[in-house]
TORLUM-339267 format. One record per residue (C-alpha): residue in three letters; x negated, y, z negated. Coordinates in Angstrom, 1 decimal, padded with zeros to 4 digits. Layout:
residues N
{residu: ala, xx: X, yy: Y, zz: Z} $
...
end
This chain:
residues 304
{residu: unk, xx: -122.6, yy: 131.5, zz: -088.0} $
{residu: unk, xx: -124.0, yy: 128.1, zz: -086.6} $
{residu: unk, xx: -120.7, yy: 126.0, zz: -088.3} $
{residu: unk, xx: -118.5, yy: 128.9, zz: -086.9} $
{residu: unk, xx: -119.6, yy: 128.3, zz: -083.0} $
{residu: unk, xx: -119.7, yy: 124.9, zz: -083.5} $
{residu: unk, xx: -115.6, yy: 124.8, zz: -084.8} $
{residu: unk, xx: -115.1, yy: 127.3, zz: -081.9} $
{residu: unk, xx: -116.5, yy: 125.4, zz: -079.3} $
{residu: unk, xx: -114.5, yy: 122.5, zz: -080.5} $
{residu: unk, xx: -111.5, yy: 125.0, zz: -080.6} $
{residu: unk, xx: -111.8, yy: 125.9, zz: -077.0} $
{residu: unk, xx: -113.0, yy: 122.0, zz: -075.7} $
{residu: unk, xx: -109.5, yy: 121.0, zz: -077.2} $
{residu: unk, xx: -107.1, yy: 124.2, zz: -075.9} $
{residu: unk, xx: -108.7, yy: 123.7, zz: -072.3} $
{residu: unk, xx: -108.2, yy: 119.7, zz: -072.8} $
{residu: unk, xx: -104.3, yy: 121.0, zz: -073.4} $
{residu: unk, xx: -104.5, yy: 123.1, zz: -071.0} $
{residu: unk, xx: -105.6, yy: 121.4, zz: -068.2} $
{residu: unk, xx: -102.7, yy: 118.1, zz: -069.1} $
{residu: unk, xx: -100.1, yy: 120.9, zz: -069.4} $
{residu: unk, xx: -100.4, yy: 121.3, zz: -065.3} $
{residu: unk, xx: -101.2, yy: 117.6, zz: -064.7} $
{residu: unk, xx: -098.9, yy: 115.0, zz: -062.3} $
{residu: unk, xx: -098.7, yy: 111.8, zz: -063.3} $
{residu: unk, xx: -100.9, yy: 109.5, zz: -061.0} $
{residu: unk, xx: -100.3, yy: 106.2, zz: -062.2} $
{residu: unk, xx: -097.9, yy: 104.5, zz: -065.0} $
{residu: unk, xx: -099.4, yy: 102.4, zz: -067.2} $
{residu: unk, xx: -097.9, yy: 099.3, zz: -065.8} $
{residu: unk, xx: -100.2, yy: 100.1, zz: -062.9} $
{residu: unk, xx: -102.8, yy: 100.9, zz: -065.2} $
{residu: unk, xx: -102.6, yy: 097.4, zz: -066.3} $
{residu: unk, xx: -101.8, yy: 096.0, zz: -062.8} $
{residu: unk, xx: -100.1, yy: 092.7, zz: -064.2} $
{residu: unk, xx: -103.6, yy: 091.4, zz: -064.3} $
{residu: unk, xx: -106.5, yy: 090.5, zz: -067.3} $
{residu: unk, xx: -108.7, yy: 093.3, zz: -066.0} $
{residu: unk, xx: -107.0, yy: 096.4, zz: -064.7} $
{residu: unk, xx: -107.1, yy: 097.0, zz: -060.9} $
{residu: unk, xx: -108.3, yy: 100.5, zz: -061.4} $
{residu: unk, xx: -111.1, yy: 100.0, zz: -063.6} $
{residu: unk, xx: -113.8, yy: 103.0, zz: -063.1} $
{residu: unk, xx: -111.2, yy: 104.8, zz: -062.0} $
{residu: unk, xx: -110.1, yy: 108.4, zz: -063.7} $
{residu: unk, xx: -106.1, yy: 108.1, zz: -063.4} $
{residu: unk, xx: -103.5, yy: 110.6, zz: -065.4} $
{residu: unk, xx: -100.6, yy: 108.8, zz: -067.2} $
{residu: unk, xx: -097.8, yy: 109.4, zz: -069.7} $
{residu: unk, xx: -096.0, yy: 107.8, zz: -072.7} $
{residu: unk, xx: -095.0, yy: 107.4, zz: -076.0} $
{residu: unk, xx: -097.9, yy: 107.1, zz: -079.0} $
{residu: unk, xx: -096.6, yy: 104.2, zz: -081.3} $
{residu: unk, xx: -099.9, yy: 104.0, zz: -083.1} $
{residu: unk, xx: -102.7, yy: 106.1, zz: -084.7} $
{residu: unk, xx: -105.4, yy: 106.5, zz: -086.6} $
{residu: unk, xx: -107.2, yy: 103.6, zz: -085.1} $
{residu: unk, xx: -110.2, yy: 103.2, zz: -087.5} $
{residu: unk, xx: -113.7, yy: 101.4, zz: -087.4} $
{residu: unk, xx: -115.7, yy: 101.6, zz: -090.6} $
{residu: unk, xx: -118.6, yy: 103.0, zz: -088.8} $
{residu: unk, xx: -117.3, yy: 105.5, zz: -086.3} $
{residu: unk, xx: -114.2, yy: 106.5, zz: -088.3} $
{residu: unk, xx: -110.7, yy: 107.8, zz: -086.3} $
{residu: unk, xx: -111.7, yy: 106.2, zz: -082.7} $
{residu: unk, xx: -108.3, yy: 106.1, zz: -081.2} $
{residu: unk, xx: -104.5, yy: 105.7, zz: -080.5} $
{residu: unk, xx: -101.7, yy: 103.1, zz: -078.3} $
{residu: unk, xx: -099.6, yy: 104.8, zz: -075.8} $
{residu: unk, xx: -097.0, yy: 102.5, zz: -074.4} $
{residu: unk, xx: -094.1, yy: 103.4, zz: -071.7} $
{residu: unk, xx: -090.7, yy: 104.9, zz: -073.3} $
{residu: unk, xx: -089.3, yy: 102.0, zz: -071.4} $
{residu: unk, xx: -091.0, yy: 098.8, zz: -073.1} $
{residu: unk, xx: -091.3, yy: 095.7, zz: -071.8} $
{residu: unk, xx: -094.6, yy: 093.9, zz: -070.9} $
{residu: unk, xx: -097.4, yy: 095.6, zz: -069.2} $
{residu: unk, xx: -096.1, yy: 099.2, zz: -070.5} $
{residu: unk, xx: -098.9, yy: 099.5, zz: -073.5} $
{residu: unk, xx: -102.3, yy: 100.6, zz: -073.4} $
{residu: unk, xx: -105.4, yy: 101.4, zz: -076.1} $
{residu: unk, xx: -107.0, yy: 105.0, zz: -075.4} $
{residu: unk, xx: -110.3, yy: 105.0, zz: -077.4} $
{residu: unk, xx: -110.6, yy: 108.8, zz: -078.5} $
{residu: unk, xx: -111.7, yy: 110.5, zz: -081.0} $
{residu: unk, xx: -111.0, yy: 114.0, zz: -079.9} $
{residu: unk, xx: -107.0, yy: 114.0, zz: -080.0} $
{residu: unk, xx: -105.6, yy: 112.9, zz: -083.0} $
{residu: unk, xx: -101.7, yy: 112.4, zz: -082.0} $
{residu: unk, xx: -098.7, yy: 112.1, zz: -084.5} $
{residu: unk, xx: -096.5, yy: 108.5, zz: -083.7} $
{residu: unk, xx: -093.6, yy: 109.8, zz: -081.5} $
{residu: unk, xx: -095.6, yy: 112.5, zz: -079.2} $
{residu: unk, xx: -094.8, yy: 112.2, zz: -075.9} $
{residu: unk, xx: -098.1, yy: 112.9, zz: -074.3} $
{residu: unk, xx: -099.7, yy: 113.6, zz: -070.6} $
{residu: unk, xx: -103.3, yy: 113.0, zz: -070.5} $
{residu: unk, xx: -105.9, yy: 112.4, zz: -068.0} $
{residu: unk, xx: -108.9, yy: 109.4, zz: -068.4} $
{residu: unk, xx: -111.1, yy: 106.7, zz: -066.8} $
{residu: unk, xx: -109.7, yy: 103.5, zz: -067.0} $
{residu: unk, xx: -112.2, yy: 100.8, zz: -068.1} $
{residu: unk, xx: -112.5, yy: 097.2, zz: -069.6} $
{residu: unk, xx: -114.3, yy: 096.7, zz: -072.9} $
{residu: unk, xx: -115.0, yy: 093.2, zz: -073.5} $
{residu: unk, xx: -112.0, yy: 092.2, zz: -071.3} $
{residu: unk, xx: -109.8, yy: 095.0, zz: -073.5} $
{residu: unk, xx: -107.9, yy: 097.8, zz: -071.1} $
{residu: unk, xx: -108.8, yy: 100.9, zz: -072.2} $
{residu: unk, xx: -108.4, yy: 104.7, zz: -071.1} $
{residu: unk, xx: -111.5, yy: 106.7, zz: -072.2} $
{residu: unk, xx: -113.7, yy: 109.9, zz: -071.5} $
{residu: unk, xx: -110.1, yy: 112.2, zz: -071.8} $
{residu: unk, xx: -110.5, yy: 115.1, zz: -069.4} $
{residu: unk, xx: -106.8, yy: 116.1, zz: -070.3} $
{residu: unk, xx: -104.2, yy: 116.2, zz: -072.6} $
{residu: unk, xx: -100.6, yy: 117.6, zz: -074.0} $
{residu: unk, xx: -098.5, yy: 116.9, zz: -076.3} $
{residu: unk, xx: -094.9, yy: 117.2, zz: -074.2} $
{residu: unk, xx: -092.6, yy: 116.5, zz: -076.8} $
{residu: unk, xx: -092.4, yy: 115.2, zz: -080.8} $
{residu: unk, xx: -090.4, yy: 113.0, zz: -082.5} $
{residu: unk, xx: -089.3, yy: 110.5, zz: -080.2} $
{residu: unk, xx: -087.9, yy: 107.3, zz: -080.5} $
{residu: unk, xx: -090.5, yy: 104.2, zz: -080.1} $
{residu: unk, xx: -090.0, yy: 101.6, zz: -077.2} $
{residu: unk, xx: -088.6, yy: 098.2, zz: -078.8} $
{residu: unk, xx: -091.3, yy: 095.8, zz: -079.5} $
{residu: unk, xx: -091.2, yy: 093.0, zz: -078.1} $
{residu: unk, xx: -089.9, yy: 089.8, zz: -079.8} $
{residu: unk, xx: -092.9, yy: 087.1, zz: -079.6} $
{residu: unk, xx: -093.4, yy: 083.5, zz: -080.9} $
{residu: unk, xx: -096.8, yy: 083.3, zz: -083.1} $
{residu: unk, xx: -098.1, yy: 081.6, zz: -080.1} $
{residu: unk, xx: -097.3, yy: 083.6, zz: -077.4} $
{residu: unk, xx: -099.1, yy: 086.3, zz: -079.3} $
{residu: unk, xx: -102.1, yy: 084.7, zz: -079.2} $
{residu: unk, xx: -101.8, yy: 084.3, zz: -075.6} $
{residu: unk, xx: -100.3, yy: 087.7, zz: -075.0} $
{residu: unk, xx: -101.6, yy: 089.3, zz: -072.2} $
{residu: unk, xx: -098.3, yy: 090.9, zz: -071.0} $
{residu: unk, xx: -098.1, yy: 092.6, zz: -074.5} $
{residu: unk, xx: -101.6, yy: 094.1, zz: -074.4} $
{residu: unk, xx: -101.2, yy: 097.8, zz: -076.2} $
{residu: unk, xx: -097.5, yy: 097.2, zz: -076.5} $
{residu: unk, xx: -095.9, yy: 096.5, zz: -079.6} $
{residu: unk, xx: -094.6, yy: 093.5, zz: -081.0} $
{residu: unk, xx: -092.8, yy: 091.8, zz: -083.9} $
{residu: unk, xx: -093.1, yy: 088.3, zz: -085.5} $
{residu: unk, xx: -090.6, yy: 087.0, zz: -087.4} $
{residu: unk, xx: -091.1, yy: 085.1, zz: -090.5} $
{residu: unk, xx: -094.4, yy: 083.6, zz: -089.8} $
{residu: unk, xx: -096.0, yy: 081.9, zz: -092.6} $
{residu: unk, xx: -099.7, yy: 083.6, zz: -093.7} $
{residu: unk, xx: -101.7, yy: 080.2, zz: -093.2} $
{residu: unk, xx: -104.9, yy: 082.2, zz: -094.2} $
{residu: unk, xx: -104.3, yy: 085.5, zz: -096.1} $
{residu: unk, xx: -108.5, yy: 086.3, zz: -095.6} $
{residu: unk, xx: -109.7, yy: 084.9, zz: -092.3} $
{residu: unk, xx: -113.2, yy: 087.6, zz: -092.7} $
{residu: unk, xx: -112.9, yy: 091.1, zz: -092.0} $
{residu: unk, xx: -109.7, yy: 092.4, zz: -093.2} $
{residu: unk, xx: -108.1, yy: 089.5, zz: -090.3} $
{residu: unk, xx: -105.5, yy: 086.8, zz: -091.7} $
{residu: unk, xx: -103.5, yy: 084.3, zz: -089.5} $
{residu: unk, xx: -099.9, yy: 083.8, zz: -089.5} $
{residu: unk, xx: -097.9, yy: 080.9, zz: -087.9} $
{residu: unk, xx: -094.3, yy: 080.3, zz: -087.3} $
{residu: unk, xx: -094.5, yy: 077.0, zz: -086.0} $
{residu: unk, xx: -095.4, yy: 077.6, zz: -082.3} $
{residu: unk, xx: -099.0, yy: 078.4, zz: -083.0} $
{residu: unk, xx: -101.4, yy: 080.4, zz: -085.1} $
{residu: unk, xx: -102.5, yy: 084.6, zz: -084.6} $
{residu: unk, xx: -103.9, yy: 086.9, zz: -086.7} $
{residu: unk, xx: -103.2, yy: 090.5, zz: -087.2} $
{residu: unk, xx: -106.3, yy: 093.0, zz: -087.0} $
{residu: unk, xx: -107.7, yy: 095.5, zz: -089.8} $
{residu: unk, xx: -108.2, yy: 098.6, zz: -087.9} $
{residu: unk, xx: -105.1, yy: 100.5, zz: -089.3} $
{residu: unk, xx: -103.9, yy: 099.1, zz: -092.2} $
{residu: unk, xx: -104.1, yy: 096.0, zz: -094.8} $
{residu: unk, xx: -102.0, yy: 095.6, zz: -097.7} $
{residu: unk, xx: -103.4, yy: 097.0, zz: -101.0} $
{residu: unk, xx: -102.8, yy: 093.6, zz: -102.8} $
{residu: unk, xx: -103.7, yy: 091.7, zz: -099.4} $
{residu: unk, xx: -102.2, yy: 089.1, zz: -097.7} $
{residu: unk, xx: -100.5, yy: 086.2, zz: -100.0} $
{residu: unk, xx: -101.0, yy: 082.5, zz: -099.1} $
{residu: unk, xx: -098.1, yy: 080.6, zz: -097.9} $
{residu: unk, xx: -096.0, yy: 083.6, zz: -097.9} $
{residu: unk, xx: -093.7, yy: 084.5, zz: -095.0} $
{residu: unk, xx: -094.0, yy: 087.9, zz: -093.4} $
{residu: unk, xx: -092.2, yy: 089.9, zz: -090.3} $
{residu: unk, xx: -094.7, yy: 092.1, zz: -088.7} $
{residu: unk, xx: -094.6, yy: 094.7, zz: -086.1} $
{residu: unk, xx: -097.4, yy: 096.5, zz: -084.8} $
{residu: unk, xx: -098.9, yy: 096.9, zz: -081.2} $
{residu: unk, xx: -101.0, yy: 094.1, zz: -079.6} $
{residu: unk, xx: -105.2, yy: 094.9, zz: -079.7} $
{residu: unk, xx: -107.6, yy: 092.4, zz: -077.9} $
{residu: unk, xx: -110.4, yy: 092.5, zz: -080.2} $
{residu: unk, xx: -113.5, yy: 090.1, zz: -079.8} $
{residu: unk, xx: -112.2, yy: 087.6, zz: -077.7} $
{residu: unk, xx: -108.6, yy: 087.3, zz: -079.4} $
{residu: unk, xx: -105.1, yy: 089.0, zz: -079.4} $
{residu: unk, xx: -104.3, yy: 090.6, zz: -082.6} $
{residu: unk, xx: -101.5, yy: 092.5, zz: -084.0} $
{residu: unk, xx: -102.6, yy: 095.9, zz: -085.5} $
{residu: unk, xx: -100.0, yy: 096.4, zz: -088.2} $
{residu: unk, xx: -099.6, yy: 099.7, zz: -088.9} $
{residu: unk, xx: -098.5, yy: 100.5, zz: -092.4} $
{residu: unk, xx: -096.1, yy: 098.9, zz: -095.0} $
{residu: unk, xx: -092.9, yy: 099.9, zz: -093.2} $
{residu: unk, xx: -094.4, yy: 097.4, zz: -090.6} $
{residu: unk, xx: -094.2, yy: 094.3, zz: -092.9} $
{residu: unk, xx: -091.1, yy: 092.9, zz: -094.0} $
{residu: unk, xx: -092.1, yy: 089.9, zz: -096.7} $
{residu: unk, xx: -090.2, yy: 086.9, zz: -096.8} $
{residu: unk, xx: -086.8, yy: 084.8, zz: -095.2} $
{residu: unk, xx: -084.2, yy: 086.3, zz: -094.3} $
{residu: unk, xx: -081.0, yy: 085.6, zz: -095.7} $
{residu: unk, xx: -079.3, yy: 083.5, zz: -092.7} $
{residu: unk, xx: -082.8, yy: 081.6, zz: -092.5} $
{residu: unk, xx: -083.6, yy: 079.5, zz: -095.3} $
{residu: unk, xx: -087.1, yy: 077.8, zz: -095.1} $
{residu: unk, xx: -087.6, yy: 075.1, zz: -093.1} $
{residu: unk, xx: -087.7, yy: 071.5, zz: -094.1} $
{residu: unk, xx: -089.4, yy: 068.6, zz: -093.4} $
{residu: unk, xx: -088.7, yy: 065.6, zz: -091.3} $
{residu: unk, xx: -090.2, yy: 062.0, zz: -090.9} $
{residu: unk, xx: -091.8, yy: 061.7, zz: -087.8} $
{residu: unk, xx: -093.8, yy: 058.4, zz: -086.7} $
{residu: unk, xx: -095.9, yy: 057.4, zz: -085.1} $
{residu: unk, xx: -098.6, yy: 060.2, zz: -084.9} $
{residu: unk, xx: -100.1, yy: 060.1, zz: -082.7} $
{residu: unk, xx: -096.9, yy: 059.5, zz: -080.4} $
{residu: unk, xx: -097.2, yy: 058.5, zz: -076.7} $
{residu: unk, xx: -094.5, yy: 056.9, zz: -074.8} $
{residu: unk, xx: -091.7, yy: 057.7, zz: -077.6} $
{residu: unk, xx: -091.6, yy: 059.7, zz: -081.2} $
{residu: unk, xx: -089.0, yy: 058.5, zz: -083.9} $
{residu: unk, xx: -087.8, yy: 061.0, zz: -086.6} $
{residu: unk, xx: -086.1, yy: 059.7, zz: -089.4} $
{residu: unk, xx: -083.0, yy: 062.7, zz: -090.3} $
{residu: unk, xx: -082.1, yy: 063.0, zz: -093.7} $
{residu: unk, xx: -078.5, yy: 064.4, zz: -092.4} $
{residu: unk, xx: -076.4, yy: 064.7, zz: -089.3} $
{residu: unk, xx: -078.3, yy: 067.2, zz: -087.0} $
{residu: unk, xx: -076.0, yy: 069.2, zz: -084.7} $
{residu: unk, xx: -079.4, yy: 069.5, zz: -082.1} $
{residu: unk, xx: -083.3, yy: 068.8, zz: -082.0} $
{residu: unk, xx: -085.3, yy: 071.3, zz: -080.2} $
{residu: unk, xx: -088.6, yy: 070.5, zz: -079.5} $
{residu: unk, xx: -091.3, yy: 073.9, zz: -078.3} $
{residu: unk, xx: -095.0, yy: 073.9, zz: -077.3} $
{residu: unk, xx: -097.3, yy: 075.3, zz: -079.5} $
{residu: unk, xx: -096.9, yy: 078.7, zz: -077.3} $
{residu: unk, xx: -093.2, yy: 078.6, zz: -077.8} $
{residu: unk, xx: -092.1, yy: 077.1, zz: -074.6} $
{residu: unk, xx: -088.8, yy: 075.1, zz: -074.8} $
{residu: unk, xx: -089.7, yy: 071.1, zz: -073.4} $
{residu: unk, xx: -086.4, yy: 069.2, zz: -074.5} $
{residu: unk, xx: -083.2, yy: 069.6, zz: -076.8} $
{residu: unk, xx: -081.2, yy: 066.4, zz: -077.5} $
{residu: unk, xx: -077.3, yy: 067.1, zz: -079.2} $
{residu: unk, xx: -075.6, yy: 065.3, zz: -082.2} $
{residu: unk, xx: -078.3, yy: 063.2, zz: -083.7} $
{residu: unk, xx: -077.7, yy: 060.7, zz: -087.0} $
{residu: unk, xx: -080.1, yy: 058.6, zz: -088.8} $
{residu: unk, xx: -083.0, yy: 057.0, zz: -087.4} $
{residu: unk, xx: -083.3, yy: 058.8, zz: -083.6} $
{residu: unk, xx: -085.9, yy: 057.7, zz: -081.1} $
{residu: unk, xx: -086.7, yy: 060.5, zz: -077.9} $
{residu: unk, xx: -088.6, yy: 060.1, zz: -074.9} $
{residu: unk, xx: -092.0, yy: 062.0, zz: -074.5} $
{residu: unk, xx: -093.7, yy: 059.7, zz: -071.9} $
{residu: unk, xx: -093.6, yy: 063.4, zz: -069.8} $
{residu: unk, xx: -094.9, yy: 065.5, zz: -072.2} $
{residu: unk, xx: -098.6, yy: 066.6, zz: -072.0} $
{residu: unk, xx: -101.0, yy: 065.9, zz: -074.6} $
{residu: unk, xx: -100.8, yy: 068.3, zz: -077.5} $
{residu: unk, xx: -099.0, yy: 069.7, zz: -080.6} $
{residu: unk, xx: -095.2, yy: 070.1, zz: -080.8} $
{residu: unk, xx: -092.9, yy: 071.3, zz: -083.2} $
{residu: unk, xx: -089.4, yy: 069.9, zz: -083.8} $
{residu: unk, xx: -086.9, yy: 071.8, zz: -085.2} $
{residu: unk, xx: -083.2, yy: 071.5, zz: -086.3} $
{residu: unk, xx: -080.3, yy: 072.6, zz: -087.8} $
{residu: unk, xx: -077.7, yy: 070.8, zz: -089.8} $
{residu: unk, xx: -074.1, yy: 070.6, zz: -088.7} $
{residu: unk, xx: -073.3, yy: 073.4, zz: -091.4} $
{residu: unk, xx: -075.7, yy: 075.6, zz: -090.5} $
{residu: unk, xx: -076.9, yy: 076.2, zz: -094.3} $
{residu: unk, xx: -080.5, yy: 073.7, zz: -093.3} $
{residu: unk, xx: -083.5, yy: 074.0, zz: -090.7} $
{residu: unk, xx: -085.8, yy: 071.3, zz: -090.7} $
{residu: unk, xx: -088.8, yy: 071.8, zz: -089.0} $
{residu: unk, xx: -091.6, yy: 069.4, zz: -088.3} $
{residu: unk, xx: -094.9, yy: 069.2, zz: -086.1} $
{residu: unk, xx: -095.8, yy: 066.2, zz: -083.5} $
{residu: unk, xx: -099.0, yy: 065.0, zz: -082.2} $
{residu: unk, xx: -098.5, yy: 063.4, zz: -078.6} $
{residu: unk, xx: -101.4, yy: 061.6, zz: -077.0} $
end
C-alpha cells in the first residue's frame, strides 16, 4: 500500500505539473532569460518559457537523470538554456511550456524548482547549431545551452580526467563534457572528429555535451585533406614573421587563437616575409591553400 501512494502521489505531482503548463502564457523567451549577459538579469526570479528540448538524459553519477537543454526553435546565440530537473523526463523534439526560477550555479544559467510543464508538440525539427571555431567554444558565452558543432578538430587529449577530452582545430583548445555520452572505445589520440552537441558551463569551463554517436562524425572530410606544415621563423616573432612555402599559395590567412581573422595577404611564392609589428602578443595560426586547391597548410606562430 505504502509503494502504491507513493507512485500515486507522484502520478498526481506530475498530471497537475501538466496541467498547470497546459494554461500557462509565456512570460519571457529565453533570450531574455539569458539577457545577453554572464549572469541572467532575472536570477531568483520564477519566469514561464517555451522551446525545443535538443538534449536529455543529462546524468551525474551520483544523482542519476538531473536534467534536459531547451533552446529557442529559432537558434542563434542566447536562445539555449540548462533546466536541472529530475521530475520531467522529455523525449528530443518536444516542444514544451514550462514554468521555473531562473538561477546561476556556479556562473551556469539554469531554470530549476519546475512549478509547470507540457509537452505542446513531438517530433520537431532541432534549431541549427551553431557553427563555432574550437576557440570560440571555449569562450562561448553566446552559445550557453545552445547547440553547436565543431568541425574536424583534432582530439589533442582523448582522457583529460573524468570522461572530459580536448579537441583543437587550430584556433584553440575545448573539451567536450561526460554527462550524456562517451564513446564506448573512448576518444582516439590525434584523431579528427566533428561534434555536435549543446554548450554546458561546467566548473569554470564551456564544454560541449555530445549527445550520442550520431553526434560524432570521425575524421576529414573528403574536400579537406589534413593540414600541412610550414616553416615559420623566428619564434618568437615580433616586428615581422617569415614562412618559407613549399608551393605557390593562392592566400595566407592568419586567426587568433579564438578564431578571429587579423590579416590575409594574396599570391604568395617562396620565401614571404609579413608584418606583425600590430599584432598583440599571443598565439596565431597560419593557414593556406595551394593554387589547386588539392593542399592546406597550416602552421602556429608565437608573437612577442
Amino acid at each position: 500500500m505504502k509503494a502504491f501512494s507513493m507512485k500515486l502521489g507522484a502520478f498526481l505531482a506530475g498530471a497537475a505539473l501538466t496541467a498547470g503548463a497546459a494554461n500557462a502564457q509565456v512570460t519571457h523567451s529565453i533570450f531574455e532569460i539569458q539577457g545577453e549577459l554572464f549572469a541572467s538579469p532575472l536570477t531568483g526570479q520564477t519566469v514561464t518559457t517555451s522551446g525545443i528540448i535538443t538534449a536529455n538524459n543529462v546524468t551525474s553519477t551520483t544523482s542519476g537523470v538531473i536534467g534536459y537543454f531547451l533552446q529557442d526553435p529559432a537558434g542563434g546565440p542566447w536562445s539555449g538554456v540548462y533546466v536541472y530537473d529530475n521530475t520531467q523526463l522529455p523525449n528530443i523534439g518536444d516542444e514544451v511550456i514550462m514554468e521555473a526560477e531562473v538561477a546561476e550555479y556556479f556562473d551556469n544559467t539554469e531554470l530549476i524548482n519546475v512549478t509547470s510543464f507540457t509537452v505542446v508538440s513531438t517530433g520537431n525539427a532541432l534549431p541549427a547549431p551553431a557553427a563555432l571555431t574550437t576557440g570560440e567554444v571555449a569562450t562561448g558565452e553566446a552559445y550557453e545551452g545552445c547547440l553547436v558543432t565543431i568541425t574536424e578538430a583534432q582530439c589533442t587529449t582523448p582522457d583529460a580526467d573524468f570522461g572530459e577530452a580536448i579537441f583543437d582545430d587550430g584556433s584553440g583548445p575545448c573539451k567536450t563534457n561526460d554527462y550524456i555520452y562517451i564513446p564506448e572505445t573512448g576518444w582516439v589520440q590525434d584523431e579528427y572528429y566533428t561534434l555536435t552537441g549543446p554548450l554546458n558551463y561546467h566548473y569554470e569551463e564551456y564544454k560541449i555535451e555530445v549527445r550520442s554517436a550520431d553526434d560524432v562524425q570521425i575524421g576529414l572530410g573528403v574536400d579537406s585533406p589534413e593540414a600541412l606544415g610550414l616553416q615559420v621563423y623566428p619564434v618568437p616573432a615580433r616586428d615581422f614573421v617569415t614562412i618559407t612555402l613549399p608551393e605557390p599559395l593562392t592566400q595566407i590567412q592568419v586567426y587568433s587563437t579564438l578564431g578571429t581573422p587579423v590579416a590575409a595577404f594574396n599570391q604568395l611564392r617562396g620565401t614571404t616575409t609579413l608584418p606583425c609589428g600590430n599584432w598583440a602578443a599571443g598565439m596565431y595560426v597560419v593557414v593556406g591553400q595551394s593554387s589547386d586547391g588539392q593542399r592546406h597548410y597550416r602552421q602556429v606562430v608565437s608573437i612577442r
